[in-house]
C-alpha positions in Angstrom: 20.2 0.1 22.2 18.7 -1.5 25.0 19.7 -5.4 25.4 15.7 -6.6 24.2 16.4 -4.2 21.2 19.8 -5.8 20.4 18.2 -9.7 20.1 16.1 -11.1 17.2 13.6 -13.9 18.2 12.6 -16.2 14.7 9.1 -16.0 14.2 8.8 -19.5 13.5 10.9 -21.2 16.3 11.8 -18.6 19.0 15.6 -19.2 18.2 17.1 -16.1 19.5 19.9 -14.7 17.7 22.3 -11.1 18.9 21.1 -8.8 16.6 24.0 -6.9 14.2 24.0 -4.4 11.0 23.6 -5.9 7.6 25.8 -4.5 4.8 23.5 -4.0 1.6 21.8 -6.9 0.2 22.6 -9.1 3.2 19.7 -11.2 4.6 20.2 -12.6 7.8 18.2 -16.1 8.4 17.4 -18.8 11.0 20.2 -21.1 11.4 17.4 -23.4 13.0 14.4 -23.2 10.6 15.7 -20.7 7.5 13.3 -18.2 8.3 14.2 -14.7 7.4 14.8 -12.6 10.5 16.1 -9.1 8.9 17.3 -7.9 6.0 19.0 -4.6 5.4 17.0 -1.2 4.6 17.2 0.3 1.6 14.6 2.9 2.1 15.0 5.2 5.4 12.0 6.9 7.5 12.9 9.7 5.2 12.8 8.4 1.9 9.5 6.2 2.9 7.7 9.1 4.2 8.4 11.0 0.7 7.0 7.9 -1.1 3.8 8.4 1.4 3.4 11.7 0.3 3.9 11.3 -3.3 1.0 8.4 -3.1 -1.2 10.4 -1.7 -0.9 13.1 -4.5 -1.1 10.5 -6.8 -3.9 9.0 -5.2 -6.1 12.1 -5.5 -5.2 12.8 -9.0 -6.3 8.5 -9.6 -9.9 9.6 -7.9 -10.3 12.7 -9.7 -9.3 12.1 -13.2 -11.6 9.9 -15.8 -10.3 6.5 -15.9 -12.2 5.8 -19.5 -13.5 7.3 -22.1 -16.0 5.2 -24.3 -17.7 6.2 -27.1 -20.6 4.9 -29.8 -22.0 6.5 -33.0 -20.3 9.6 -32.2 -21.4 10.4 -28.4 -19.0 9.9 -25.9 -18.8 9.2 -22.3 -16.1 9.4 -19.3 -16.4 7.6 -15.9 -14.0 8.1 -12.8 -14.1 6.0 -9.8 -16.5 6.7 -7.8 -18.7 7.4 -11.2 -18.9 3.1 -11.5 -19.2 2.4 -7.9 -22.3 4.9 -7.8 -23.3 3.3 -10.8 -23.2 -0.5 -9.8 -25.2 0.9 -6.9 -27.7 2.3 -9.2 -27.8 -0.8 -10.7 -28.3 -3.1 -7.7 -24.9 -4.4 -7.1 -24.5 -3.0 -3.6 -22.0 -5.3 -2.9 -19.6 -4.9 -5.6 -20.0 -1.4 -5.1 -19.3 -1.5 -1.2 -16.3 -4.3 -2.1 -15.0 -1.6 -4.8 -15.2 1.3 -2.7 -13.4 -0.2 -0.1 -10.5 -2.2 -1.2 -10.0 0.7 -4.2 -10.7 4.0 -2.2 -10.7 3.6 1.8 -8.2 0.9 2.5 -5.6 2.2 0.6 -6.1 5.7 1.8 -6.4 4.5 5.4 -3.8 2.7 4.8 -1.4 5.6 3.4 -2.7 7.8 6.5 -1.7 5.0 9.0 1.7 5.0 7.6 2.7 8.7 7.1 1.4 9.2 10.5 3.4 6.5 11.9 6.3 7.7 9.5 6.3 11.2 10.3 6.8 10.6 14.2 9.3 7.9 13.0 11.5 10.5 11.2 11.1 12.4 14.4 12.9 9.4 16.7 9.7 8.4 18.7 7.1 6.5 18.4 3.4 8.1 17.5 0.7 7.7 19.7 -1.6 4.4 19.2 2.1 2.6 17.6 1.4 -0.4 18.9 -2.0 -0.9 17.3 -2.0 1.0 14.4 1.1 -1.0 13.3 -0.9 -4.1 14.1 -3.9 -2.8 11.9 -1.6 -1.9 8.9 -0.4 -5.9 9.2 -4.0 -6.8 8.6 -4.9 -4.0 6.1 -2.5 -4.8 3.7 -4.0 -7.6 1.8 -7.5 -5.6 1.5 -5.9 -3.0 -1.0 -6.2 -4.0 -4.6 -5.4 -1.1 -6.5 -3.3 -3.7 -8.9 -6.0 -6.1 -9.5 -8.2 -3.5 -10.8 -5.7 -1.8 -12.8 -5.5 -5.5 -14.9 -9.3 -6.0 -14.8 -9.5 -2.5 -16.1 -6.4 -3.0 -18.6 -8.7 -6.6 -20.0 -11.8 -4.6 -19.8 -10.5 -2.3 -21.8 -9.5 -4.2 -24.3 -12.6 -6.3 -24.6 -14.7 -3.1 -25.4 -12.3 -2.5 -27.8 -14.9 -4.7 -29.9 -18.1 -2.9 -29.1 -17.2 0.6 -28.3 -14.4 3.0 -29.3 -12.1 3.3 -26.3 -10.2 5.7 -25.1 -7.7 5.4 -21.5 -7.7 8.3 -19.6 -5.0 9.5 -17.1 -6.9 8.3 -14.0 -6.0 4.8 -15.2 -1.9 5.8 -15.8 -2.2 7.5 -12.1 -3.8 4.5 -10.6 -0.6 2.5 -12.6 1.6 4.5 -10.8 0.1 4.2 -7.4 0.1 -0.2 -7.7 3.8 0.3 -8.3 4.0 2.7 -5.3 2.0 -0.1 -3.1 4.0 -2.5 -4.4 6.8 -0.7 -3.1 5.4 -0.4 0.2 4.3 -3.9 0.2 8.5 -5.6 -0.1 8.9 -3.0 3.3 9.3 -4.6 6.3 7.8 -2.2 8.5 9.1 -3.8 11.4 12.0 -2.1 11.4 10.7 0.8 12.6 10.0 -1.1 16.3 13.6 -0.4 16.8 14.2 3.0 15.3 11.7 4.1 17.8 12.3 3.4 21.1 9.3 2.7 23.4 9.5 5.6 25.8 10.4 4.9 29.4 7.4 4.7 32.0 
């Protein structure tokens, strides 16, 4: 480890501290401030790289499967994803539509290609080409995917119809479920870790 890899700097007040290996559940913090500076890994490259992959399946299978099925004097009707954001544009509501399509379909896949590919040269020992600023667009990204806020406006919707229509949840909703709890997972990961298991290659 070089000596700028072996130092933490606090984010807050630019304390520096010698950086050392956390047993599991320790959380090392600012003596200065309280500000947490590292915390010890759970997940490896390895095991986040799997969960990449397994989101991505999951993902597809969210975007292809009907998410509801609703039904009135006898005729019923299924919708996936990208069958309501085509229909809010149909029905003027371009920007809900655009807003949908992009925090529920291309932020989250950009932001499960962004990772893998970082990951898979991580697994590797090196850092992938653009690291620096794809890391950098992942820190902005994050808050634009919402795949868990329309799970529980779909979950409420759902049960509002319940009133009007007969209603019937289909597995796209149970696969976009899963993939919140994946993102969620990905969220509590400090991918900053992964600035020092891949060493910036000498000029």
């Amino acid at each position: 480890m070089r000596p700028s890899e072996a130092l933490l700097i606090c984010e807050h007040c630019d304390t520096v501290y010698r950086r050392r290996a956390l047993a599991r559940g320790e959380v090392a913090r600012c003596a200065r401030c309280g500000f947490e500076l590292d915390r010890h890994r759970a997940l490896g490259v390895n095991a986040l790289l799997a969960l990449i992959l397994t989101a991505l399946i999951v993902f597809v299978q969210a975007n292809m499967w009907p998410i509801v099925t609703l039904g009135l004097n006898g005729q019923y009707s299924a919708t996936t994803l990208w069958g309501m954001i085509i229909t809010m544009w149909q029905q003027d509501a371009q920007v809900v539509a655009v807003l949908a399509a992009a925090t529920l379909f291309f932020f989250p896949l950009a932001k499960m290609l962004v990772l893998g590919w970082l990951l898979w040269f991580g697994r590797l020992g090196r850092r992938a080409p653009g690291f620096a600023p794809l890391m950098v667009g992942l820190h902005y990204l994050g808050p634009w995917t919402m795949s868990e806020v329309f799970v529980l406006g779909a979950l409420v919707a759902i049960v509002k119809a319940h009133n009007y229509f007969d209603v019937v949840a289909d597995p796209g909703i149970y696969a976009y479920a899963a993939l919140t709890l994946l993102i969620t997972i990905f969220a509590g990961v400090d991918l900053r870790q992964l600035w020092h298991q891949t060493p910036e290659r000498s000029p």
